[in-house]
C-alpha positions as CSV (number, residue, x, y, z in Angstrom):
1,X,-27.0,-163.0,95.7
2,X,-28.9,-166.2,94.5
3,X,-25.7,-168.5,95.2
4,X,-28.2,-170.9,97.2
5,X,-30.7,-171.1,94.7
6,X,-27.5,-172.3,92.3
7,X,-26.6,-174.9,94.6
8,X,-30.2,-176.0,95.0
9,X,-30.0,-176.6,91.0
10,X,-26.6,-178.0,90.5
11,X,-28.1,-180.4,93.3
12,X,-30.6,-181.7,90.9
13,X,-28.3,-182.3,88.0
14,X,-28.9,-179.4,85.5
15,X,-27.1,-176.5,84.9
16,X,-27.8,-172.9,86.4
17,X,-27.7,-170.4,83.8
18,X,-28.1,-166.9,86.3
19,X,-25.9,-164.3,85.9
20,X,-23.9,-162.8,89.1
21,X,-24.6,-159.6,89.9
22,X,-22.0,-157.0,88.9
23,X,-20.5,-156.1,92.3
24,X,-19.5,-159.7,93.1
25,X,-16.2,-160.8,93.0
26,X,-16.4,-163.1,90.6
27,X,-17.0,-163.6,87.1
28,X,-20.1,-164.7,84.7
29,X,-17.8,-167.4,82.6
30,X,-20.3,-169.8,83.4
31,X,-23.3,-168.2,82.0
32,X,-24.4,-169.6,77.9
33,X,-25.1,-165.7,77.2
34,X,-27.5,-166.9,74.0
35,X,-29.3,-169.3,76.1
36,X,-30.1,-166.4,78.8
37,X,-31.1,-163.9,75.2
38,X,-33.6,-166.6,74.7
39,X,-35.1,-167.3,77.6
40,X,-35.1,-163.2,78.2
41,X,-37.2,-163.2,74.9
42,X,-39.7,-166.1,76.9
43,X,-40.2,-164.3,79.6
44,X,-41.0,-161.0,78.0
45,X,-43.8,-162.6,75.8
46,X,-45.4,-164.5,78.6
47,X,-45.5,-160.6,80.5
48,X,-47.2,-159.2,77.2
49,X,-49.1,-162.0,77.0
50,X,-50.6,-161.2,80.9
51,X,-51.8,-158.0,79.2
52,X,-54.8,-159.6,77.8
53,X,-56.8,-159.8,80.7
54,X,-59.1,-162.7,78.8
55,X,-56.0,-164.5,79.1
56,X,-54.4,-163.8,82.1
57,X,-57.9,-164.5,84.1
58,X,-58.9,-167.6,81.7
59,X,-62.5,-166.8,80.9
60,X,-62.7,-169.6,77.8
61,X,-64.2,-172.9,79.4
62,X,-62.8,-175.1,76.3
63,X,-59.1,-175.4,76.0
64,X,-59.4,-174.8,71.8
65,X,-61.0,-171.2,72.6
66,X,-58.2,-170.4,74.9
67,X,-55.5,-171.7,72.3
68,X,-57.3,-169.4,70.2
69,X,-57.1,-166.3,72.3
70,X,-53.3,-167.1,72.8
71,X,-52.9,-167.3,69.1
72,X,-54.7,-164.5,68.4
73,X,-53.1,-162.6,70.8
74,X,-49.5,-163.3,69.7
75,X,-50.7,-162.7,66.5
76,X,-51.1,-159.1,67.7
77,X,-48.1,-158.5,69.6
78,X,-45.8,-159.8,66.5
79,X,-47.7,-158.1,63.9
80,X,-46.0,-154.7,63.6
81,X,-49.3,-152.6,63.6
């Protein structure tokens, strides 16, 4: 289980929001379950973002052209197409 990884964050002062695995004796109380929904939502975008391989390698020089392409790109994955 990732018990030491909580105690390596509840070491620095903030809160640990992983959820225990399901064969554990104990229970996910702890857990802010819309917190965990959202940051669930994060991660999957950054993965579909890695999809773009112009974005995943960085081939823009200039920082606007790669905002672009991460614009553009969101722009695709939101748009219901």
């Amino acid at each position: 289980d990732s018990e030491s990884l909580r105690e390596q964050i509840e070491k620095t002062g903030t809160q640990a929001n992983i959820p225990k695995k399901s064969n554990t004796l104990s229970n996910n109380d702890h857990v802010d379950w819309y917190f965990y929904k959202i940051r669930y939502l994060i991660e999957n975008a950054f993965a579909r973002l890695k999809q773009f391989r112009g974005i995943a390698t960085r081939y823009d020089k200039l920082k606007q052209s790669y905002e672009n392409s991460v614009a553009l790109a969101c722009i695709f994955i939101w748009l219901p197409l």
